[in-house]
C-alpha positions in Angstrom: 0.0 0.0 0.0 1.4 3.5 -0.3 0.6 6.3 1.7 0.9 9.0 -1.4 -2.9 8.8 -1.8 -4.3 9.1 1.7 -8.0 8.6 0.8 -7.4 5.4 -1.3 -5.9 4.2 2.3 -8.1 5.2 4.8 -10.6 3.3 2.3 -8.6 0.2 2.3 -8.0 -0.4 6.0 -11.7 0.2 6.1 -12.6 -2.3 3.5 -10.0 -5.0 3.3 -10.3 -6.7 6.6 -14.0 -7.4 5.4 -13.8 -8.6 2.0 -10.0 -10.3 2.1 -10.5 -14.7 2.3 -7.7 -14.3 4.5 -5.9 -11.1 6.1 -2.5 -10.8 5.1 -0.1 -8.5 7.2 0.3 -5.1 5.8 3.0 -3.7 3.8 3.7 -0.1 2.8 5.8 1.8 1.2 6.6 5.3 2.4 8.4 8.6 3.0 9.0 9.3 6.7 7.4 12.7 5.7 3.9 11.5 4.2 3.7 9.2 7.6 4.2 12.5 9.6 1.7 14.3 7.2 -1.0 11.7 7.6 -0.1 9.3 11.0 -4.1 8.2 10.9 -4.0 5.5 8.3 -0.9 4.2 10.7 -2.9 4.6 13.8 -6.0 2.7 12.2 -4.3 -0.1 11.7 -3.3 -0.2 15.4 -7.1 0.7 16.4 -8.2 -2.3 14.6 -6.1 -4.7 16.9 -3.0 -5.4 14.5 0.2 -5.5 16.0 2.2 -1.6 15.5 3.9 -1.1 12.1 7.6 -2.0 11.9 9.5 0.1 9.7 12.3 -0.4 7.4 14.5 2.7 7.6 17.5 3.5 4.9 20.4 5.2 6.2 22.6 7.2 4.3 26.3 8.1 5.9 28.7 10.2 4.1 26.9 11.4 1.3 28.8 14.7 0.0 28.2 17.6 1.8 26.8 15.8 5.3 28.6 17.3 8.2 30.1 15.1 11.3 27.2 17.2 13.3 24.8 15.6 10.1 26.1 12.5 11.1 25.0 12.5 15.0 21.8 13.9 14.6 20.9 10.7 12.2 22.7 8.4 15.0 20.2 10.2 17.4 17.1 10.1 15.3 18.0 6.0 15.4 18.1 5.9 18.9 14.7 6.9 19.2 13.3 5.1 16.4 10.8 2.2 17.9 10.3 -1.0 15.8 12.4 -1.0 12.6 15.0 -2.2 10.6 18.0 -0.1 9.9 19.6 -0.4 6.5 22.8 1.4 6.8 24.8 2.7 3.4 28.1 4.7 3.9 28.9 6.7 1.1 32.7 7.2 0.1 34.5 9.3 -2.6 35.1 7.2 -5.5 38.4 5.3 -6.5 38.2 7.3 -9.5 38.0 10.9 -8.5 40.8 13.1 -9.0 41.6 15.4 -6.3 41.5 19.1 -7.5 
């Protein structure tokens, strides 16, 4: 499911547990900034007696122009993240750059 269309989700939590043969868990794809946006599809599903949403999060370390402060304040944000997955990519200059 993807959380771009708010009102096509809301509809399908509403719907699907009623029509499905056999619930499946969920799965959704999104940006930590539409879940912020719209947290009540999330929260629905929790209403509704499923067990809270466990995220996959990707983690990007090193890309150019992130500071060492940049750094730390996406270590922190992982501390407090509940129930997910990290995926954790460090980024590093390429073999094939030529310094200037």
């Amino acid at each position: 499911m993807f959380f771009q269309n708010p009102g096509w989700l809301r509809e399908w939590i509403e719907k699907y547990p009623g029509k499905a043969n056999k619930i499946w868990p969920y799965w959704a794809a999104a940006r930590s900034d539409t879940i912020r946006r719209w947290p009540d599809p999330l929260e629905a599903l929790v209403r509704e007696g499923r067990n809270p949403p466990v995220f996959w999060a990707n983690i990007m370390l090193g890309i150019p122009g992130e500071t060492p402060e940049d750094a730390f304040k996406t270590m922190r944000m992982l501390k407090r993240m509940k129930r997910f997955f990290p995926s954790i990519c460090t980024c590093s200059r390429s073999r094939t750059a030529r310094k200037s």
